[in-house]
C-alpha positions as CSV (number, residue, x, y, z in Angstrom):
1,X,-16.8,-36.6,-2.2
2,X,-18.5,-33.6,-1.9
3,X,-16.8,-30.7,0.3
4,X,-19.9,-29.8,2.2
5,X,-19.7,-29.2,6.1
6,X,-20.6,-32.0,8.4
7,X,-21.0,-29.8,11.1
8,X,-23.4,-30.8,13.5
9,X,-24.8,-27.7,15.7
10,X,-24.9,-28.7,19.1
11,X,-28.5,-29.5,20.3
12,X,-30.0,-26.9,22.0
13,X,-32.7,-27.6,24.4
14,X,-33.5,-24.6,26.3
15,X,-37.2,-23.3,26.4
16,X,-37.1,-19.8,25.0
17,X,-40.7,-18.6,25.9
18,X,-43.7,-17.5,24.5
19,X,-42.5,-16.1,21.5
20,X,-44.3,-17.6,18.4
21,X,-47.0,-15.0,18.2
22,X,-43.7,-12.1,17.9
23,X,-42.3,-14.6,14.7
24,X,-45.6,-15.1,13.4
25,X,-46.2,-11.7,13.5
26,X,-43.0,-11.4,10.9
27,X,-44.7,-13.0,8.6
28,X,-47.6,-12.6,5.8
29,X,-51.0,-13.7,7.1
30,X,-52.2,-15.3,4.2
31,X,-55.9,-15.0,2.9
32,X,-58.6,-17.7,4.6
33,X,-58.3,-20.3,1.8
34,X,-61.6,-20.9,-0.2
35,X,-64.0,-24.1,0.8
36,X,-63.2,-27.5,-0.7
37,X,-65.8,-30.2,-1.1
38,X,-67.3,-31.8,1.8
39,X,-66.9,-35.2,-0.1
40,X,-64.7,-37.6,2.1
41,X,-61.6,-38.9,0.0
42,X,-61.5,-42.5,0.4
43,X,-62.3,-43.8,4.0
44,X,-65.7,-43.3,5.6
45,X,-65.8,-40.4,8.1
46,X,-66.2,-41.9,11.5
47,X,-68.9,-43.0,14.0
48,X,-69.7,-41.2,16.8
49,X,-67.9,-43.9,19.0
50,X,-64.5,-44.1,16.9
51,X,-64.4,-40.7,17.1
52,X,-64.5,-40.4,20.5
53,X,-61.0,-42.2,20.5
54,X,-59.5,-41.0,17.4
55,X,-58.8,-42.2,13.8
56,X,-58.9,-45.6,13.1
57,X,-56.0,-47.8,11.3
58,X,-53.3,-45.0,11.9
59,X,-50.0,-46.7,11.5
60,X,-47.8,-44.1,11.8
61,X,-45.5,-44.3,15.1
62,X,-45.9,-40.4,15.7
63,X,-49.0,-38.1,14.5
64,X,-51.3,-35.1,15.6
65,X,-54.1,-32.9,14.4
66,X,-55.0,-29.5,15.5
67,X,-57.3,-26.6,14.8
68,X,-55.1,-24.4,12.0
69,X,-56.4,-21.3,13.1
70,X,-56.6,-22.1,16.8
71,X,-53.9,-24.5,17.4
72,X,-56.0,-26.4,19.7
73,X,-55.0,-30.0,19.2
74,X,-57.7,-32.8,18.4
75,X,-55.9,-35.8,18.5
76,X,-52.3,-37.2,18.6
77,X,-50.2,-40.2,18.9
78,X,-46.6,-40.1,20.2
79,X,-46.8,-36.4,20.4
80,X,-43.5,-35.1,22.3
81,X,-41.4,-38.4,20.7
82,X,-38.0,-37.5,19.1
83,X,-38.1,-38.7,15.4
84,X,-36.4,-38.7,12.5
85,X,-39.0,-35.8,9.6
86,X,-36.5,-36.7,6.3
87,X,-38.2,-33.8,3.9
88,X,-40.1,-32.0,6.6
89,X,-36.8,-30.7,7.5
90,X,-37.0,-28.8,3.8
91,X,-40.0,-27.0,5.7
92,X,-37.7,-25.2,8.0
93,X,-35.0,-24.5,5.3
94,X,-37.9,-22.8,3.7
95,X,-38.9,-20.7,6.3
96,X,-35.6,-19.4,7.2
97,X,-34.9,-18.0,3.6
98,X,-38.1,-16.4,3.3
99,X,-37.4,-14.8,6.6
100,X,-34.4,-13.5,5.3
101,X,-36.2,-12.0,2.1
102,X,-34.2,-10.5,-1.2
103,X,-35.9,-13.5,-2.8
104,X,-35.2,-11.9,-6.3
105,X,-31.5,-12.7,-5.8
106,X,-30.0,-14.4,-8.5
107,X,-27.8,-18.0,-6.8
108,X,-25.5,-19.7,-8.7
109,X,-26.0,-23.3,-8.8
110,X,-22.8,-25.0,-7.5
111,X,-21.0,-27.0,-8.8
112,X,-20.8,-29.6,-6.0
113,X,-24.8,-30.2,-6.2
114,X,-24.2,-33.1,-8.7
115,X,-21.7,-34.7,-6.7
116,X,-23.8,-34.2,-3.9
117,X,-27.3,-35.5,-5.2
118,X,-25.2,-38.5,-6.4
119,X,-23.4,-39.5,-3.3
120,X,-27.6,-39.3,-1.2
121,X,-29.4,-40.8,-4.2
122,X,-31.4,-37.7,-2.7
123,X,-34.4,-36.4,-4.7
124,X,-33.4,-33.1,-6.5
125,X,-34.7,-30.7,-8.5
126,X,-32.4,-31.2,-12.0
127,X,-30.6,-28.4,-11.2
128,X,-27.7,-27.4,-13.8
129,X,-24.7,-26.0,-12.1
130,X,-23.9,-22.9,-13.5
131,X,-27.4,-21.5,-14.3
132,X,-28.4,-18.6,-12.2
133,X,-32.2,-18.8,-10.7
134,X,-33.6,-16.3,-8.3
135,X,-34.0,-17.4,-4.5
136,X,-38.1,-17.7,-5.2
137,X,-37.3,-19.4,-8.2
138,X,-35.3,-21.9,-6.2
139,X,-37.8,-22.3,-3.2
140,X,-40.2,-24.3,-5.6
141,X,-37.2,-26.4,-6.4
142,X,-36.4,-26.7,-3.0
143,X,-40.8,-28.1,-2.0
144,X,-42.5,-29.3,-4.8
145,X,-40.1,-31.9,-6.2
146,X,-38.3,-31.8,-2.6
147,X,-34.7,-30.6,-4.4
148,X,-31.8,-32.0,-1.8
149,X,-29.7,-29.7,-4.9
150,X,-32.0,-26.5,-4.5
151,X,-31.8,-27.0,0.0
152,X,-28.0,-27.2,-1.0
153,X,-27.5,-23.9,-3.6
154,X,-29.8,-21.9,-0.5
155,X,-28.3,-23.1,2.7
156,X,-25.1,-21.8,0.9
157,X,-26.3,-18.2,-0.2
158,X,-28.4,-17.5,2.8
159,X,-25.9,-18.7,5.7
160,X,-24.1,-17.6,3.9
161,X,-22.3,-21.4,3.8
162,X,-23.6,-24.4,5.1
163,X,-22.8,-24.3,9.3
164,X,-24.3,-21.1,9.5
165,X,-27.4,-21.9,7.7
166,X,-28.0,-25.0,9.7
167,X,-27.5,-22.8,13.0
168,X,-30.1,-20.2,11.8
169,X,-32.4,-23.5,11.5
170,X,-32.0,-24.3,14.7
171,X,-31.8,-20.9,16.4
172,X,-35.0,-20.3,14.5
173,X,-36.5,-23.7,15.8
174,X,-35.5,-22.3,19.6
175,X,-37.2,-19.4,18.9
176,X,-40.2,-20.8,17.8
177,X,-40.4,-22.9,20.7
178,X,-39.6,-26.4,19.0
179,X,-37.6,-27.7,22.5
180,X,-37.8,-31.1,20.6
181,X,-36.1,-30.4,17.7
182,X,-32.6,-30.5,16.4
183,X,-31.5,-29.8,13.0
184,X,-27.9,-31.7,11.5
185,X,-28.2,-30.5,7.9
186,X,-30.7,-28.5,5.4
187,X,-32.6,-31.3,3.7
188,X,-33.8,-34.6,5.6
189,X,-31.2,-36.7,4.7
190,X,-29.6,-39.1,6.9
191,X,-26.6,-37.2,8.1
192,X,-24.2,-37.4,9.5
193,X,-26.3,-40.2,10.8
194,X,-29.9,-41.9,10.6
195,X,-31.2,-39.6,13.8
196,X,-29.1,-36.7,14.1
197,X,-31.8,-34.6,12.5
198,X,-35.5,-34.9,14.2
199,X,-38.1,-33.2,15.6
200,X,-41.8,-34.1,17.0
201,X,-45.2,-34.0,16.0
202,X,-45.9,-31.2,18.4
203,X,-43.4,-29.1,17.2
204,X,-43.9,-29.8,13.6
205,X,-47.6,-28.5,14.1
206,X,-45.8,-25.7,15.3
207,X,-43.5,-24.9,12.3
208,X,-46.2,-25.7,9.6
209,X,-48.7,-23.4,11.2
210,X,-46.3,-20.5,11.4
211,X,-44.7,-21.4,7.9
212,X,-48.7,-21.4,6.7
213,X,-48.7,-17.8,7.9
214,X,-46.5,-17.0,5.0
215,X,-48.8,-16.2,1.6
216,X,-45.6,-17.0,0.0
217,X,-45.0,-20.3,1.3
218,X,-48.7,-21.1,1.5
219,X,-48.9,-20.7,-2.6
220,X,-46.0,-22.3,-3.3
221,X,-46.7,-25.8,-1.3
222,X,-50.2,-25.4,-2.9
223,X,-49.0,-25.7,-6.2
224,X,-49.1,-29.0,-8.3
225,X,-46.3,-28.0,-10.7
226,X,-44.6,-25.5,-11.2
227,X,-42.4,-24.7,-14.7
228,X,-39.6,-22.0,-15.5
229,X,-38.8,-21.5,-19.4
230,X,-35.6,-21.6,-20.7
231,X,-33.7,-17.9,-20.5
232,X,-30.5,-16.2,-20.3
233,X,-28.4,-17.9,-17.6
234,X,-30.6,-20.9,-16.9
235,X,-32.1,-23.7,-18.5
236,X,-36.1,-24.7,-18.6
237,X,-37.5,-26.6,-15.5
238,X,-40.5,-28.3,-14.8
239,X,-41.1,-29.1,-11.4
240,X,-44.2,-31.5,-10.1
241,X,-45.4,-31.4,-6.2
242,X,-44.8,-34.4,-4.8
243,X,-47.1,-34.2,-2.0
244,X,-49.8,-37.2,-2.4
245,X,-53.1,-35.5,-1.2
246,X,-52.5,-33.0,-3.6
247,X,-55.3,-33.4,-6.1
248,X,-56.2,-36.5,-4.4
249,X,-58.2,-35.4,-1.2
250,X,-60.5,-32.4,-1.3
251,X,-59.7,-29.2,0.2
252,X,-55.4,-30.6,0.7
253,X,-53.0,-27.3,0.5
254,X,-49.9,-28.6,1.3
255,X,-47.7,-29.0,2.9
256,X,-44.5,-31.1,2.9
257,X,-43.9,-35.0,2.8
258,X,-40.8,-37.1,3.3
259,X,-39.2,-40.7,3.4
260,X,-35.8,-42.2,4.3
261,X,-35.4,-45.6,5.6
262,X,-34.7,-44.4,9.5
263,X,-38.1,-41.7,9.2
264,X,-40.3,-43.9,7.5
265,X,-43.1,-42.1,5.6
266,X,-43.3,-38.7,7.1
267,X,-46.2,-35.9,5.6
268,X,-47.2,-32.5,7.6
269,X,-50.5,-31.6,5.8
270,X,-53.3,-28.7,5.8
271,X,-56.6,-29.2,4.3
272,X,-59.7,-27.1,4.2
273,X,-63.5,-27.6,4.2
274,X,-66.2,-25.1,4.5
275,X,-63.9,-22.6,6.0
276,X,-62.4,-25.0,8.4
277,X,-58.9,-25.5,8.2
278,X,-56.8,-28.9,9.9
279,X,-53.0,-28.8,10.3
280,X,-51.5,-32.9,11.1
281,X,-48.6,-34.5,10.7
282,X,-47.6,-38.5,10.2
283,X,-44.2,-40.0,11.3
284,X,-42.9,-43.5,10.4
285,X,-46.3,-44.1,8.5
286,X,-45.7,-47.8,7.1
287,X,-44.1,-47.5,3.2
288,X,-41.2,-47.4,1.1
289,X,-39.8,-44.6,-0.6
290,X,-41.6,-45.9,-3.7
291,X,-44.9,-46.1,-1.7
292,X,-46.3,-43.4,-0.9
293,X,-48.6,-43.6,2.7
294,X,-51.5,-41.5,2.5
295,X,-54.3,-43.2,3.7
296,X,-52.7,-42.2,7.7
297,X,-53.5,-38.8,6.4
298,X,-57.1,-39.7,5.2
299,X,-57.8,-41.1,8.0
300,X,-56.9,-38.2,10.4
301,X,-58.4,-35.6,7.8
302,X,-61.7,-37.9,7.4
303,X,-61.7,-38.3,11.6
304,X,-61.3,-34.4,12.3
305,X,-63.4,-33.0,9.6
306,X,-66.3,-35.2,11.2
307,X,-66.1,-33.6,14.4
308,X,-66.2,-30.4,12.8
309,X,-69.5,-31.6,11.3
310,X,-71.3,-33.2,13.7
């Protein structure tokens, strides 16, 4: 059994104000991203009258789209329900280290990572305890093969230990606004139970907008692989996104997808098209962890792109 803290931060739902411009403002605006082809992935962009009413043949239980740049929202499902996010929680874990910077760093991998990837059957980076990887290094780990081992060696540097790192998460959800949203651990996984750690589609928009912001995090959930050679102190890593619009619907840039049994299918994607950009996000889409559920995603992106081009 792993020694890791089971410490649940007491859910805080206080509305904290009109503060995400102030956070945005602490972060890196990144670049407009370049256009993507105005080809539609794999559903038909909708009629006039469907579009009216939103995407057709969503079967997620939760989901939302809104203007990237605006925030305005287009459409949404479910929008203020409480829900399991599984990997979208990795998001957040993200955001709070880059916050805290000194990303050249070098973490030792503990020990207690095996053990603990082990006892989840949580997806993990391959991270060998011992080997020393910088902070950046790690944050690749951490979203493109969604590392449960690389959340773990970060939550531990940057809290520094795990309770505190899980109440920076949540005192940086409160200041971001996210009044739906309560964070248990680092990663997604189901504990210390199922539901302890949620959030909603509304406040997800909010966090991937803001973590979008970030140049950093914006290139990193962009990137299909990522690979470190073997050096002094570590060992080689290859890492693969495992984000499925990536490469597979034009103009996709990230950001973050999920799955446990109690979330469902969970993905909070961007994607761009002739300088337009769409933020939305899909809870308990219909899938196992084995089957990955984009077409929700298509069918949003194919559904807002189309009011953009009518």
């Amino acid at each position: 059994m792993v020694a890791r803290a089971r410490l649940t931060v007491r859910t805080t739902r206080l509305l904290t104000g009109a503060v995400l411009a102030a956070l945005a403002a602490m972060t890196v605006i990144a670049p407009a991203a370049s256009a993507a082809p105005a080809a539609s992935a794999a559903a038909p962009a909708a009629s006039a009258a469907s579009s009216a009413a939103g995407p057709g043949g969503v079967g997620a239980r939760s989901a939302a789209i809104e203007n990237a740049a605006t925030g305005a929202l287009l459409w949404s499902r479910g929008l203020n329900t409480e829900r399991p996010m599984a990997s979208i929680t990795k998001v957040m874990t993200a955001f709070v280290v880059i916050r805290a910077g000194d990303l050249d760093r070098r973490i030792i991998i503990p020990s207690a990572v095996v053990a603990y990837v082990h006892e989840n059957d949580a997806s993990n980076a391959g991270l060998w305890p011992g080997d020393r990887l910088t902070a950046g290094q790690l944050l690749y780990g951490l979203l493109l093969p969604s590392g449960a081992d690389a959340a773990y060696a970060l939550a531990e540097a940057y809290g520094p230990g795990i309770p505190a790192f899980i109440a920076k998460m949540n005192a940086t959800a409160r200041l971001l606004g996210m009044t739906r949203t309560h964070f248990s651990n680092f990663d997604g996984l189901p504990w210390p139970t199922p539901y302890s750690n949620y959030s909603s589609a509304a406040n997800l928009l909010t966090l991937g907008r803001v973590a979008m912001r970030s140049a950093l995090f914006r290139s990193i959930v962009d990137q299909r692989t990522y690979r470190i050679a073997a050096g002094s102190g570590h060992h080689a890593y290859l890492w693969r996104n495992l984000n499925p619009l990536l490469g597979y619907y034009p103009g996709a840039i990230g950001i973050k997808s999920g799955y446990t049994g109690a979330a469902g299918q969970c993905l909070l994607f961007e994607a761009t098209r002739n300088g337009y950009s769409v933020i939305g996000v899909t809870l308990h889409s219909p899938g196992s962890i084995t089957d990955l559920n984009r077409a929700d995603a298509t069918r949003i992106l194919n559904w807002a792109f189309s009011l953009h081009a009518a």
